[in-house]
C-alpha positions in Angstrom: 0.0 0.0 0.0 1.2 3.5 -0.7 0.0 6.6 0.7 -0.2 9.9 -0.6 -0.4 13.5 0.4 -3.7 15.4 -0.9 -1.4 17.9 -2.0 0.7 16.1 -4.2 0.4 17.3 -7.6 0.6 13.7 -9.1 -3.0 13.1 -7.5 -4.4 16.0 -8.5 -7.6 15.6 -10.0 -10.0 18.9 -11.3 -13.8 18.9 -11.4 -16.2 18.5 -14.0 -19.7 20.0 -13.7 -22.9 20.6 -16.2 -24.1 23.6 -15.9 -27.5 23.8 -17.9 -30.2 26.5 -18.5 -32.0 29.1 -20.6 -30.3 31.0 -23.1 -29.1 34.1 -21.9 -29.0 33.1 -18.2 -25.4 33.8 -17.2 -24.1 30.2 -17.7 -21.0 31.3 -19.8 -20.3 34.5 -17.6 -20.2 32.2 -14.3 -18.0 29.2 -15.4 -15.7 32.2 -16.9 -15.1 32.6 -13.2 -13.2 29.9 -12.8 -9.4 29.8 -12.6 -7.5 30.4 -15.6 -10.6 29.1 -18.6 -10.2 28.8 -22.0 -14.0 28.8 -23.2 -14.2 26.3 -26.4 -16.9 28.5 -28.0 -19.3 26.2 -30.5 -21.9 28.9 -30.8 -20.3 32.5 -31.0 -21.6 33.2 -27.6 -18.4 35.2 -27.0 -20.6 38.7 -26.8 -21.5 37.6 -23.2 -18.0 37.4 -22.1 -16.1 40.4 -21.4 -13.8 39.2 -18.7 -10.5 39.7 -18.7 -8.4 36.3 -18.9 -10.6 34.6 -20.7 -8.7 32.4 -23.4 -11.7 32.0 -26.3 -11.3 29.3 -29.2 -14.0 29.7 -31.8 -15.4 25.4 -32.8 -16.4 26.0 -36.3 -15.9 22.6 -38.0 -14.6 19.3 -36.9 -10.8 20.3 -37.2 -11.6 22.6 -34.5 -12.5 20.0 -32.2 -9.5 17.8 -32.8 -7.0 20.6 -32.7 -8.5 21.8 -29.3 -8.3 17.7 -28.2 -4.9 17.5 -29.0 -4.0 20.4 -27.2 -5.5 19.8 -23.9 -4.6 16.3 -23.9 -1.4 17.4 -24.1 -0.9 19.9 -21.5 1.8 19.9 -19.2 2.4 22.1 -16.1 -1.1 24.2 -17.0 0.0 25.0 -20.4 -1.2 24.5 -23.9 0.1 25.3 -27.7 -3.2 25.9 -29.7 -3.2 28.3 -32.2 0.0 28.8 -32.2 -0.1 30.6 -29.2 0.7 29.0 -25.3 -1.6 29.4 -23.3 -2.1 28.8 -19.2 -5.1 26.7 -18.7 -6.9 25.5 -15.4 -10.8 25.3 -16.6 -11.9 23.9 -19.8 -15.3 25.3 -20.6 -17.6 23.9 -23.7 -20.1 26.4 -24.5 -22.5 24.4 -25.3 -22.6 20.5 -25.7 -25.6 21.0 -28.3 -23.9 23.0 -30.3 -20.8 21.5 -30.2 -23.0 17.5 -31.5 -24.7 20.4 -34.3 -20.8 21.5 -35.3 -20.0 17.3 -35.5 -22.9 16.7 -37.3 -22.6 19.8 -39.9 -18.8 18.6 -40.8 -20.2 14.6 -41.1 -22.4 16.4 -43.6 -20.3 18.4 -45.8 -17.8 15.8 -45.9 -20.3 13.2 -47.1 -21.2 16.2 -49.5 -25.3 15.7 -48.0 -27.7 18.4 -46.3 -29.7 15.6 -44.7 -28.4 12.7 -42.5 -28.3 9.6 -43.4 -27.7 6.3 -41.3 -24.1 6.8 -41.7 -23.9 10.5 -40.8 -25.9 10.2 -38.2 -23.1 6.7 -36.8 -20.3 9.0 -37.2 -21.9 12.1 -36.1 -22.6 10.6 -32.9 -19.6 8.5 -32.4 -17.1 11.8 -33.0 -19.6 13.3 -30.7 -19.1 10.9 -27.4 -15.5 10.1 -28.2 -14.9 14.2 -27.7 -16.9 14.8 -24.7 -15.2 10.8 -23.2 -11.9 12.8 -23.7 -12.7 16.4 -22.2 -14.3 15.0 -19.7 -11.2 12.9 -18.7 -9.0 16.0 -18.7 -9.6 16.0 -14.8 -7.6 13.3 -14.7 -4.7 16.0 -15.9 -5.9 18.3 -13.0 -8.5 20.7 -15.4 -11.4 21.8 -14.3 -14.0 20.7 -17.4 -17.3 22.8 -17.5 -19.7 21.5 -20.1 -23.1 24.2 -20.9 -26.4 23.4 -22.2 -29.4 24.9 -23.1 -32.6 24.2 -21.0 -34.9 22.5 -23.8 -38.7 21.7 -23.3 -40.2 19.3 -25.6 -43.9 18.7 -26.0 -45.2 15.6 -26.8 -48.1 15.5 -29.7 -49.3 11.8 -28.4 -49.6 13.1 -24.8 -49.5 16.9 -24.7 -47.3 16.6 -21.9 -44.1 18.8 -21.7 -40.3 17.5 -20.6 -37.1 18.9 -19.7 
């Protein structure tokens, strides 16, 4: 058995959290509060955030996504290359989830040279889509703090007429 110290940086482990609402509720402003965040922004939501210290990387198309992945997954002592630029992270934040699967999706797409889905699309779509959060997600096992948003959705069922979050 070995024991360590809490404070040893080798078992240093960051948080993850969802934090999920309206739009225009304040999620981005408050998980820019957090220590040193680069906000991975998927939907050009970078008009709420004025804060100073806030590292922004715009997620347009799926090369987007892997260049940030690569990046954070290889970070060392808080710092990144993305961009060409280094960068001192502590809080990964991925604004939103839902429009980060839409970005996935919309590259599945014009790579297949389609506008609608099809079975395969929709495989890969979805598969790109898990395997990137799986990996964020896992960067608190590199100490980051990973903040995924999401937009509050209510759907209304025809059948039923009931609503659901």
């Amino acid at each position: 058995m070995q024991l360590t110290n809490s404070d040893d940086p080798r078992t240093k482990k960051g948080k993850t959290l969802l934090i999920y609402g309206l739009p225009g509720i304040g999620k981005t402003p408050f998980a820019a509060q957090f220590p040193k965040p680069l906000l991975l922004d998927c939907e050009a939501g970078i008009e709420s955030i004025r804060t100073k210290g806030v590292e922004i990387a715009t997620i347009e198309r799926w090369s987007d996504v892997m260049q940030a992945n690569v990046a954070l997954n290889a970070i060392k002592d808080s710092k990144i290359t993305l961009l060409g630029k280094e960068l001192t992270v502590e809080t990964v934040i991925v604004d939103t989830i839902g429009e980060l699967g839409r970005t996935i999706m919309a590259s599945a797409l014009l790579a297949a040279g389609k506008e609608t889905p099809k079975f395969d699309e929709w495989n890969l779509a979805i598969e790109r889509t898990r395997a990137t959060l799986r990996s964020l997600r896992n960067l608190k096992y590199k100490g980051l703090n990973v903040i995924f948003t999401a937009h509050e959705e209510y759907e209304k069922s025809d059948m039923t007429s009931t609503i659901s979050c």
